[in-house]
N, C-alpha and C positions, 0 to 999 in steps of 0.2 A: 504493500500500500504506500509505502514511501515513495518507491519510484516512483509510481502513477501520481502521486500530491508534485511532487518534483516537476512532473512534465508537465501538469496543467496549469502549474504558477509558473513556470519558466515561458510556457506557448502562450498565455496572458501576457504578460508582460509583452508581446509584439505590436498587440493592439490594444493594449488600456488606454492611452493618450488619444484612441479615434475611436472609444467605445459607442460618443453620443451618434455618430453615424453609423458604424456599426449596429448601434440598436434600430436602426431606421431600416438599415436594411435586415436584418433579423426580422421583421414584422410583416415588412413586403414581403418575402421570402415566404412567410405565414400564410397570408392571404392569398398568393400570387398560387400554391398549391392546394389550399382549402379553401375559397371564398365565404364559406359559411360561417369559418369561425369567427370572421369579424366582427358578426352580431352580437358576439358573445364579449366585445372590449365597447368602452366608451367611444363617444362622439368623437370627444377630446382628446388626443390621443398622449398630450403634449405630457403629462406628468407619470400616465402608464409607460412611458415606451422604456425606461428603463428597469420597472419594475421585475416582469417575469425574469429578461436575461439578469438583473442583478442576483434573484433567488438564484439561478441557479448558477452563480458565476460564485456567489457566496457557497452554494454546496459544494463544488467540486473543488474551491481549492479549501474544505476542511476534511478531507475524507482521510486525513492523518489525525484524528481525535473522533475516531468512529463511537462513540456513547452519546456526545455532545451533536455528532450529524446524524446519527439514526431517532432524535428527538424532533429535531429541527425538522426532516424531512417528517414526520409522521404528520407533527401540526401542520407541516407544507401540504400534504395529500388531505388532510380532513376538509382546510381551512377552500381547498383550491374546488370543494365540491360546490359551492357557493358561485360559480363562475359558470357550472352546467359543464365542467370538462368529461371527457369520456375517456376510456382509455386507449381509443385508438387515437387521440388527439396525443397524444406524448410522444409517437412516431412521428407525426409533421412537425413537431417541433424541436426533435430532436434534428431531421433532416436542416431543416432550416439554420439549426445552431451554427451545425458544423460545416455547410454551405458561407455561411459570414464569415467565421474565422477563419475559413482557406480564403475565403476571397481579399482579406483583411490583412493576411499575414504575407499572402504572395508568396513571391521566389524560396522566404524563409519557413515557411511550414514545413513539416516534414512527416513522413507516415508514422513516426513514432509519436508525435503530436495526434497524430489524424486518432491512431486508436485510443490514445489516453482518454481523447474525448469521448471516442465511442464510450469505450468501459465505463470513464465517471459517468457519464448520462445514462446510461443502462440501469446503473447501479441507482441511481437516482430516481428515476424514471417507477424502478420497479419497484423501492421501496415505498413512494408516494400510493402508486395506484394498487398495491396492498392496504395499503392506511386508510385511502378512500371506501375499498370494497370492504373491508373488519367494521367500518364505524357504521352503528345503526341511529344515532341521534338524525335533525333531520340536517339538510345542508345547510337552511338558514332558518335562523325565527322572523315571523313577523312582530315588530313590538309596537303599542301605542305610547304614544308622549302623553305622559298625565299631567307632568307641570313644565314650564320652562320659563327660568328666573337668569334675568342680566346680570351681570355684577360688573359695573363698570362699561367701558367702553368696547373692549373685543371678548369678554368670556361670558360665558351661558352655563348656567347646571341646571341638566335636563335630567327628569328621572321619567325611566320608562317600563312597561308591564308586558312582556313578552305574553304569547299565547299560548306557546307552553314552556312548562319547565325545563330552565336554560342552568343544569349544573359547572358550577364552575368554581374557582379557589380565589379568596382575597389575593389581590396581588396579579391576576391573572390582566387579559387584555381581548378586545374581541374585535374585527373588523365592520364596521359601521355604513350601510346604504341607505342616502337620502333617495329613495325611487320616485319620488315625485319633483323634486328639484333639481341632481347631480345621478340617472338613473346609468347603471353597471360602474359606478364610479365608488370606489370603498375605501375606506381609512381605518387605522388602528386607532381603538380608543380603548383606555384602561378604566373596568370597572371602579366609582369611587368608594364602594361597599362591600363589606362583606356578604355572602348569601344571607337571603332574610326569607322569613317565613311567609311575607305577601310576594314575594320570588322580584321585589320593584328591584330596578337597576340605575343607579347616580351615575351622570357621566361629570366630567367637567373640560367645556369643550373652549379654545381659543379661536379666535377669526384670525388663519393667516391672511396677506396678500396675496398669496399666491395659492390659496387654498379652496377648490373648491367645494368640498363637504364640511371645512370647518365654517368655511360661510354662508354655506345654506343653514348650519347647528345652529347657528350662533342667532344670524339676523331673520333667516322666512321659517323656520320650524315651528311651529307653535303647537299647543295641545291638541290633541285630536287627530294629528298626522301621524301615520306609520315610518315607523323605522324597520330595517332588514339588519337582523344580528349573525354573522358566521358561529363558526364552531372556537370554543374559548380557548385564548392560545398564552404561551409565556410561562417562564417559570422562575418570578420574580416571589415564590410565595413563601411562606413560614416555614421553619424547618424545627417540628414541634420536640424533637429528639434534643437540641441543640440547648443547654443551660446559659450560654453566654448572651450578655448583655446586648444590646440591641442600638445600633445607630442608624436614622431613615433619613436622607438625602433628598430635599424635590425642590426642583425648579419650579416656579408657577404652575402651570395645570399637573406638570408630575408630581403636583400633589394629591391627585387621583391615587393609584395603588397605594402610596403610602396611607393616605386616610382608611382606605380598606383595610390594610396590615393590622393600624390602629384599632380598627373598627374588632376587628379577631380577637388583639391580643384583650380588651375589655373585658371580654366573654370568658376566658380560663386563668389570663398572666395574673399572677401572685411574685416572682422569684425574678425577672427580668427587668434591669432597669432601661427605658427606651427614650434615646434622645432625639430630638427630630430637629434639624436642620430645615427652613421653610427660606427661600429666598428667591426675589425678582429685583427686576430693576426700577421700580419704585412700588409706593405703599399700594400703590392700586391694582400690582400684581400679587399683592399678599390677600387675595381675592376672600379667602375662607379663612383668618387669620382670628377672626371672634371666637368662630365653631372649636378651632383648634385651641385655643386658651381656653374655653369651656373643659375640652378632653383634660388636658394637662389641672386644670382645677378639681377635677374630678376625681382623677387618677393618680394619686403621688408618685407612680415611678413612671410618671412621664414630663418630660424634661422640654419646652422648648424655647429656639433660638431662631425668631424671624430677621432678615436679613434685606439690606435692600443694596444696590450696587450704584445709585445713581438720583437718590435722592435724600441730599445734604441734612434735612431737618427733621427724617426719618428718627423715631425712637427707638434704637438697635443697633445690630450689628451694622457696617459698613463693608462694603466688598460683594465679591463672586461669590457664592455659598459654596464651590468647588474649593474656594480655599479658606475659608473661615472656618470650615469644619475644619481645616490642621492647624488651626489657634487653640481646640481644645485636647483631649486627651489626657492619657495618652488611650489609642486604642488598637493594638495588636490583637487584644484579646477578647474584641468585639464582634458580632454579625453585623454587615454592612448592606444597608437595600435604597438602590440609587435609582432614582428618578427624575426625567427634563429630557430637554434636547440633547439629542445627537452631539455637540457641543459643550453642553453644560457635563452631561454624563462623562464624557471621554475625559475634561477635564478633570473631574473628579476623580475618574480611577487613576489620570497619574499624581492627586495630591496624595492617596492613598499609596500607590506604590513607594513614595519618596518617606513613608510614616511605617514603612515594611509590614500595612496590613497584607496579609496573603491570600492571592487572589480568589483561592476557594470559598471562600468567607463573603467573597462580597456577590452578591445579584442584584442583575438590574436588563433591562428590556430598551433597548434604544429603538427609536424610530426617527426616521424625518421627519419633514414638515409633514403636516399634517392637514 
């Protein structure tokens, strides 16, 4: 398996730097042999087109930490039934993968490249569409919007009532279709609750610029509209085995799963002390900031620390909560669960690395924009 990890990070690297057109032709390549599946991608094409190649550019070159990719692919095959794939669609698009990449790498491709790819795609291909056919839940839920409340100028916490029972873990994440606004268009969004017994589910959504389901979330959703939930993915969650104290990490809206985390440890923790790090770039990103001083009043081994990074007369900390959290401590000997942007996160696991927390210790679920 090392060779094969070897070849397909080494035959990447010919075309990384031309992948945004490479994904364009990847797609044509799609359509241009299936015409039907296009019905099954949005209108828009402009923010999917590197989606599917990223998944599977991110599996094949992990297939040297085979535990960590036979998870990834499972939620990949469950999560991908939600799209209407079949299993014969994973040969067109296998075809098409490795159609780009020769055409992409030219003169320097070589058969030994040609099959790495076959094998990781295979391998990938088959594990997914095992995952798809074993899971019986359905491919998506329908959920109604029971309330939807602004806080501020770009966030909304919407809670909504699936039709049926949608099992899943604090901490987890699910992909999100506005079908009446942004339809075949879907985004990661992290439960802000733990399961409850009316089965209702708390989002907390941002309005990017460039976002189109978080601007439908945010500004035209209103009560009464359907939402489309996938199947619950991520595995950001509690590790009930584990005695060691407890440190939660979240950028603005990733203070979703952390609130969930919280939401859990209410219900059993006694012996855990949990510090929550809460931080944006001003007070009006500290959107749930009441709710969460309520928790910590509530609960004496909850500990927090709101943060803001860019607004001077803020009552708190000052800074990136990436690095404010290595003003306290010490924590070696902490469980670590980080939440934010792609950016805030990465930042964060290297304030941790330089504090020699160990990587095992820490979880956390990055996404893009959203």
């Amino acid at each position: 398996m090392g060779d094969l990890s070897h070849l397909l990070k080494e035959s990447w690297a010919l075309v990384e730097e031309r992948q945004d057109k490479l994904a364009g032709y990847f797609y044509a390549r799609i359509f241009l042999s299936c015409p039907g599946l296009r019905d099954l991608f949005p209108v828009q094409m402009d923010v999917q087109r590197a989606r599917l190649l990223g998944a599977i550019v991110t599996a094949v070159q992990n297939l040297d930490e085979p535990e960590r990719l036979d998870g990834y692919l499972r939620d990949l095959g469950r999560d991908h039934r939600k799209y209407q794939v079949e299993a014969e669609h994973y040969a067109v698009v296998g075809d098409a993968l490795l159609e780009s990449l020769r055409t992409f790498a030219g003169e320097r491709w070589t058969p030994e490249f040609e099959r790495a790819w076959r094998d990781g795609y295979e391998l990938i291909a088959r594990k997914m569409i095992e995952a798809a056919a074993a899971e019986t839940s359905p491919a998506f839920w329908v959920a109604e919007v029971l309330s939807h409340e602004r806080r501020g100028r770009d966030v909304a916490v919407i809670t909504v009532l699936p039709g049926q029972a949608l099992e899943y873990r604090a901490g987890q994440y699910v992909s999100v279709e506005c079908p009446a606004y942004q339809p075949r268009v879907w985004r990661n969004y992290s439960m802000a609750n733990a399961p409850r017994r009316d089965q209702t589910l708390e989002f907390h959504v941002r309005a990017r610029s460039t976002g189109w389901v978080s601007g439908a979330l945010v500004r035209r959703v209103r009560a009464g509209d359907l939402l489309r939930l996938a199947a619950p993915m991520g595995s950001m969650t509690l590790d009930r085995r584990s005695t060691r104290d407890i440190v939660c990490v979240a950028g603005s809206t990733g203070l979703a799963p952390i609130k969930a985390l919280l939401e859990e440890l209410t219900r059993y923790n006694r012996t855990r002390w949990v510090h929550v790090f809460f931080g944006g770039g001003t007070r009006e990103d500290l959107y749930d900031l009441p709710e969460l001083r309520a928790i910590a009043a509530q609960h004496p081994w909850v500990s927090l620390v709101p943060a803001c990074s860019r607004d001077a007369g803020f009552d708190g900390e000052h800074g990136n909560v990436s690095e404010i959290v290595g003003r306290y401590g010490p924590w070696s000997d902490h469980d670590f669960y980080v939440a934010g942007s792609s950016g805030m996160v990465h930042a964060t696991l290297a304030t941790l690395a330089t504090l020699d927390v160990p990587a095992a210790r820490i979880r956390y679920d990055a996404f893009g924009v959203q």
